[in-house]
C-alpha positions as CSV (number, residue, x, y, z in Angstrom):
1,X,-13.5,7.1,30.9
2,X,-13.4,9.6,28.0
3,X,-9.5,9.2,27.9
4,X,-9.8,5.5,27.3
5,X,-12.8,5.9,24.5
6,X,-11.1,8.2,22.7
7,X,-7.9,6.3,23.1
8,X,-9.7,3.3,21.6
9,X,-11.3,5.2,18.7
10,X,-7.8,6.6,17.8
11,X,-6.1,3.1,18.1
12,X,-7.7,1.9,14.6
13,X,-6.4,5.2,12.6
14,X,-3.0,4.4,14.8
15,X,-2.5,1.6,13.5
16,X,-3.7,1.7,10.1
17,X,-1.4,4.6,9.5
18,X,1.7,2.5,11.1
19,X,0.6,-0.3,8.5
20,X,0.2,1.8,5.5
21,X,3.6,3.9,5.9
22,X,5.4,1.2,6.4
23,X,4.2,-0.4,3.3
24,X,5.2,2.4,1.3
25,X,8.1,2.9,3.0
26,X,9.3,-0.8,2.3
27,X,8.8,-0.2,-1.2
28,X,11.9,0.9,-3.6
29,X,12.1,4.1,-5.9
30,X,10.0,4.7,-8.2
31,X,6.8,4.2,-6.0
32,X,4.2,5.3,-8.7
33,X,3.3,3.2,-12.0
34,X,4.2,6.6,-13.8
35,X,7.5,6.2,-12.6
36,X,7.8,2.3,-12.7
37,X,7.4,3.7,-16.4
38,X,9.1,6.2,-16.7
39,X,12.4,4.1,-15.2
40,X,12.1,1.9,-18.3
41,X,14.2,2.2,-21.5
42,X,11.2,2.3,-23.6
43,X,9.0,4.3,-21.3
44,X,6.5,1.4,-20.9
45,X,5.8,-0.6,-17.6
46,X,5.1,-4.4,-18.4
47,X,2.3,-5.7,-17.3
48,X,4.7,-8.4,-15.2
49,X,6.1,-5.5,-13.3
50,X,2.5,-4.3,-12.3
51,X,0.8,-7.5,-11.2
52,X,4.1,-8.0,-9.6
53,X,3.8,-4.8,-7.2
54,X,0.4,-5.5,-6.9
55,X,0.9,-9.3,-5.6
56,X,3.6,-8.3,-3.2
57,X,1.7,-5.3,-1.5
58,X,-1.2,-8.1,-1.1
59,X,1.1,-10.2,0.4
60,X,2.3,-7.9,2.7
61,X,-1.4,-6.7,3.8
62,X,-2.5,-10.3,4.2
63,X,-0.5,-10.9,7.7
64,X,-2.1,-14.2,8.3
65,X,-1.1,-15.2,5.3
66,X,-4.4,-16.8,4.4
67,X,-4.5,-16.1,0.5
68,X,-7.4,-13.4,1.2
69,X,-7.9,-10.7,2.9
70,X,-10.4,-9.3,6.0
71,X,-11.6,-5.6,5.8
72,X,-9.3,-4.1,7.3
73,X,-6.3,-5.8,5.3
74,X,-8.4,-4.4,2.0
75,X,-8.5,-0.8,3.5
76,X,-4.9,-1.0,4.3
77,X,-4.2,-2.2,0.3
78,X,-6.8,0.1,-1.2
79,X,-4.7,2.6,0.2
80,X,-1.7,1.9,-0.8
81,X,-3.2,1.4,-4.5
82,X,-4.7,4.7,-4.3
83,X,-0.9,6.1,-3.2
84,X,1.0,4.1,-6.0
85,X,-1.6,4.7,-8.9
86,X,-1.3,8.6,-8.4
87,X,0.4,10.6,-10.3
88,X,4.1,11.3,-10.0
89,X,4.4,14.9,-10.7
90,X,7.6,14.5,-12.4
């Protein structure tokens, strides 16, 4: 019984961690706005190319589909904001 509760409380974390790695992983060099900047000839990142990356990472989180997401679908893309919004280290 402990087995299956703790196999069940790990499942969520599982799976969340699946979701988010494979988000950043299907996203191309440079995976930070700093470097999305930096790649450009002037050193500036339009604000096209952000809301862009943004839009497609919701996309991706919304599964259904739907146009919105649930809360778990918002945990998953808070997270990857939180990855792509920190700072390169270049």
């Amino acid at each position: 019984m402990k087995n299956r509760t703790v196999l069940l409380a790990a499942l969520p974390v599982i799976s969340f961690a699946f979701v988010a790695g494979s988000l950043m992983a299907e996203e191309k060099k440079p995976n930070t706005f700093v470097q999305m900047a930096q790649a450009q000839p002037d050193g500036m990142i339009p604000k096209a190319m952000v809301m862009g990356a943004v839009e497609r990472t919701f996309d991706k989180v919304d599964t259904k589909k739907e146009g919105k997401l649930n809360a778990e679908q918002a945990r998953q893309f808070q997270f990857f904001l939180k990855e792509f919004t920190r700072e390169s280290g270049a």
